[in-house]
C-alpha positions in Angstrom: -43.1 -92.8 171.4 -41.9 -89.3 172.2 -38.7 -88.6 173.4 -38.1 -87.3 177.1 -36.4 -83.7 176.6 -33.1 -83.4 178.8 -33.7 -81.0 181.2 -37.2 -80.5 181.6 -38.7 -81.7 184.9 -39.2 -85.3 184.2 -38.9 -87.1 187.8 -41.5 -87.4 189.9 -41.9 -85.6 192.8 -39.7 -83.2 192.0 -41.4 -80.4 193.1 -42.9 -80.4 196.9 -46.6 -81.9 196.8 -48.1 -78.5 198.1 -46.5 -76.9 194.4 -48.0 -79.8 192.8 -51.4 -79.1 194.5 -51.9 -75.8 193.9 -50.7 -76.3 190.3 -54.1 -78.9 190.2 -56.2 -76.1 192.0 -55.0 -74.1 189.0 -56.6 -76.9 186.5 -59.4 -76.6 188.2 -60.2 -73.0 188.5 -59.4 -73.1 184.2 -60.9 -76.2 184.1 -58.2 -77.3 181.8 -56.7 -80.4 182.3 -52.8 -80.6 181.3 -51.5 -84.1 179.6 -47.9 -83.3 180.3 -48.1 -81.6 184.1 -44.4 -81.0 183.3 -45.3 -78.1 180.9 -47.4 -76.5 182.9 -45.0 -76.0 185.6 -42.5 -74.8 183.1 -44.8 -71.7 181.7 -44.2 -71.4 185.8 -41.2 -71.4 186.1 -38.7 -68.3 186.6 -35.4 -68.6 186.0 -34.8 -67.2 189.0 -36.3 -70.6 190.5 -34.4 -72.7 188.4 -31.0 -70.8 189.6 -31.5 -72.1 192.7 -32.3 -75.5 192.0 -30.0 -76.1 189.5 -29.5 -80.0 190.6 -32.7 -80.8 189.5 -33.3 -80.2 186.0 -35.8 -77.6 186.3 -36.2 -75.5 183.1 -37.8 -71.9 182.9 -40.4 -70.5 180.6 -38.4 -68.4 178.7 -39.0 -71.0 175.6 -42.5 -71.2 176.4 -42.3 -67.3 176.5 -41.6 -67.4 172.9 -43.7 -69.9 171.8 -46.7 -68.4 173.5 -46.3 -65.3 172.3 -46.5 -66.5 168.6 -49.5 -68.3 169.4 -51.2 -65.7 170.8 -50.4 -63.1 168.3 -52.0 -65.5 165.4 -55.0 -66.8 167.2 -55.6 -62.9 167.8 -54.7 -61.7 164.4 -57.5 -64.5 162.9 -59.9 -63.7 165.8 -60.0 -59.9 164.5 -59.8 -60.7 161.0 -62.9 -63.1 160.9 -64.7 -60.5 163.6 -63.8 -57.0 161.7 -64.1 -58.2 157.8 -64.1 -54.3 157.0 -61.2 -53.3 159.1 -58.1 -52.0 157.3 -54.5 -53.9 157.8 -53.7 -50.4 159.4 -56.7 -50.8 162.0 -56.0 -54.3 162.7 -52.7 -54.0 163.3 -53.5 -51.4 165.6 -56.0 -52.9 167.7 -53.7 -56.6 167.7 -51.1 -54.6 169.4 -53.4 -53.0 171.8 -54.6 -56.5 173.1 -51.1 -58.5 172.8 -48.9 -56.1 174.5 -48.0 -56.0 178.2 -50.0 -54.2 180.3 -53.1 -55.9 178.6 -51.4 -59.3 179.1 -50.8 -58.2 183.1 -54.8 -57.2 183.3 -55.2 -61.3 181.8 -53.0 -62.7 184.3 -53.8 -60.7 187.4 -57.4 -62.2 186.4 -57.0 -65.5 186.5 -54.7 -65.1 189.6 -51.3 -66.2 187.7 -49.3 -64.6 190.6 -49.9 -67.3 192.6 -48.6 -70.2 190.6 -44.9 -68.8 189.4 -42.0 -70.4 191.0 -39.8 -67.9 192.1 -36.4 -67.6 193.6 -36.1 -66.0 197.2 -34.0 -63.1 195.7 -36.8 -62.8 193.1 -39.3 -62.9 195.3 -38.6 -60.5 198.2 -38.1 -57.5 195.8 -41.4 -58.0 195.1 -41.0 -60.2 191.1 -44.3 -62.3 191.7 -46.2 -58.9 191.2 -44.0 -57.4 188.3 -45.7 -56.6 184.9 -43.2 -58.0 182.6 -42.9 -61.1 184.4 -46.8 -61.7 184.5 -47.1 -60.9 181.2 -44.4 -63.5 180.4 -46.1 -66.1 182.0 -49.0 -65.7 179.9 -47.6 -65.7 177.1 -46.0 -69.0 178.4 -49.2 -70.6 179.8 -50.2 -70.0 176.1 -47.6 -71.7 174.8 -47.3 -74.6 177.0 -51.1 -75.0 176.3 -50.5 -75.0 172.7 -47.3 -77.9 172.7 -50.1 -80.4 175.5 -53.3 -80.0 173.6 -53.6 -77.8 170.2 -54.5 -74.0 168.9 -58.5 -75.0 168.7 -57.8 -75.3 172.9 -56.0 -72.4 172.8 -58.6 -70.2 170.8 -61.4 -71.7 173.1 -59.3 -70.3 176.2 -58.9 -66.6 174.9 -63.0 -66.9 173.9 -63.3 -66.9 177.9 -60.2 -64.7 178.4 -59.4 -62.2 175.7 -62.4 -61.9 173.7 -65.2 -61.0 175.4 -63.0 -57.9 176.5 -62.7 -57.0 172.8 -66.3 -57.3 171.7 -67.2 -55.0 174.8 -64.8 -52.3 173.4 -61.8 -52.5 176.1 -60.1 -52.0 173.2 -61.4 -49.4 171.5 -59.6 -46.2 173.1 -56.6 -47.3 170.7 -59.1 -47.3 167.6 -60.7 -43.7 167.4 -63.6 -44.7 165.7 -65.5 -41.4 166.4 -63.4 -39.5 164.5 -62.7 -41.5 161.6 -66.9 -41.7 161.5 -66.5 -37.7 161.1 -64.2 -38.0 158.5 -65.9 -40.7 156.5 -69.2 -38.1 157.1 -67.1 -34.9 155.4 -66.3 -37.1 152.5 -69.9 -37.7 151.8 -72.3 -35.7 153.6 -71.9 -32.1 155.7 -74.4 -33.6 157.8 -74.0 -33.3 162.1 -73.6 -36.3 163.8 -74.8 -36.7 167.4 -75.0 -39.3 170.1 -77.0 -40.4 172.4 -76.7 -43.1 175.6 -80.5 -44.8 174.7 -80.0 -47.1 177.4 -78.4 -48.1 180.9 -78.3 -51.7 182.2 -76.6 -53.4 185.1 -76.1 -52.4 188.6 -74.4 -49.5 189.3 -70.9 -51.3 189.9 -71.2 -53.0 186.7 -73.1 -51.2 184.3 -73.4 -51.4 180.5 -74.3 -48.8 178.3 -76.1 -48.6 175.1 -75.2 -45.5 172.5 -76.4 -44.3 169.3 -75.4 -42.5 166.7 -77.5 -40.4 164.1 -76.4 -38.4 161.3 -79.1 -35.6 160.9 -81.4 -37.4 163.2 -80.9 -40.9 161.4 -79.3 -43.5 163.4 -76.2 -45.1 162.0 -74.7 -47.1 164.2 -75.5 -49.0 168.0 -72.7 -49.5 170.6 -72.1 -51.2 173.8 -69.8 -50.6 176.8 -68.9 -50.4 179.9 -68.7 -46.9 180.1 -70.6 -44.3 177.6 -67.1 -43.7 175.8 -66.8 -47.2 175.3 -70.0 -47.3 173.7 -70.1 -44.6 171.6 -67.3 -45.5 170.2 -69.1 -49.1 169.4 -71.5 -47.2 167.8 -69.7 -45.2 165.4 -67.6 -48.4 164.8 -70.6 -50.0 163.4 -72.0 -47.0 161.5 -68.7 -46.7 159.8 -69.4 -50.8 159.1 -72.7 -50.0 157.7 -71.5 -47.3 156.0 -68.8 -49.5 154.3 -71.4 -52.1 153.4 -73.8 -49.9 151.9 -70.8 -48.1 149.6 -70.2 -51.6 148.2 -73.7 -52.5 147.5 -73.8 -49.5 145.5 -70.7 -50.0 143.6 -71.9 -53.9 142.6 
């Protein structure tokens, strides 16, 4: 049987039944369902809060903070590396760091509406902390964590496929990763060809659009890219010209 850890919130009703319910709205809206309830209200939990409730054993997320934050960076570093097999340490690292630092982590928060849910201290919360970057980001980190200690990393992984993920795959990412001109450089080495792109298609209503690019060296397409705006997706599409392009090279060296 595992041992109770001093000082974490282990007696009941501890915190007021309204807390408790909107930490079970929370569940709901994830649709993850915490084993240990006590975790979850710690990757809550300022320290701010817990300064003013020091007589009942309330722990922040700082620990959870740093937990999280290890767990995230892995389960994005093997995301990218099983999604981008032809993508340079150099690249990856790159785009990792684009995705795991904090004003990414703030969009992921604000999205699922984390603000809500963080126990704050009065002082903490009249100068305006529950809307605070670094502290939203924090409690990601530590909603990540506490998720990985209560269930496991395959649970974790299967909440950043809803989260984080599908914001890479559309190219959120990809202003950190100038794809278009490493295409042109890759093109110089080989060919004195022109490249040229094109938006081939528009779909979507006009507040949500997605846009279809391609690129064609000398009138030959390369590469096909999606995104949310015709940057976005022409950047996609030299991204996978330059993947064809590295595919083709090694067929021809085997």
């Amino acid at each position: 049987m595992a041992m109770k850890r001093k000082g974490t919130m282990q007696k009941s009703g501890v915190l007021p039944e309204k807390v408790r319910k909107q930490f079970e709205l929370l569940q709901h809206e994830l649709n993850i369902t915490f084993n240990n309830k006590n975790l979850l209200y710690q990757a809550f939990t300022h320290s701010s809060y817990v300064n003013e409730h020091r007589r009942k054993l309330f722990t922040d997320n700082e620990r959870l903070e740093f937990l999280g934050d290890a767990v995230l960076e892995l389960s994005v570093s093997k995301y990218l590396f099983e999604k981008y097999p032809h993508m340079s340490e150099g690249e990856l690292t790159k785009l990792r760091a684009s995705i795991v630092c904090e004003p990414s982590l703030v969009i992921f928060a604000n999205e699922l509406g984390f603000g809500r849910f963080v126990l704050l201290g009065k002082g903490e919360e009249l100068t305006g902390g529950r809307e605070r970057p670094a502290l939203l980001a924090d409690v990601f980190e530590s909603f990540v964590g506490a998720l990985y200690l209560d269930q496991d990393l395959q649970t974790v992984v299967a909440f950043l496929e809803r989260i984080v993920f599908p914001k890479v795959e559309v190219g959120a990412f990809s202003h950190v990763m100038d794809f278009k001109s490493q295409l042109q450089e890759m093109v110089q080495q080989t060919n004195n060809g022109l490249l040229h792109y094109e938006i081939i298609d528009e779909k979507g209503p006009a507040h949500n659009r997605t846009f279809v690019s391609s690129v064609l060296l000398n009138g030959q397409e390369l590469g096909v890219g999606r995104g949310k705006s015709k940057k976005e997706a022409e950047q996609q599409a030299a991204q996978s010209a330059m993947q064809a392009m590295r595919e083709e090279a090694a067929k021809e060296e085997a």
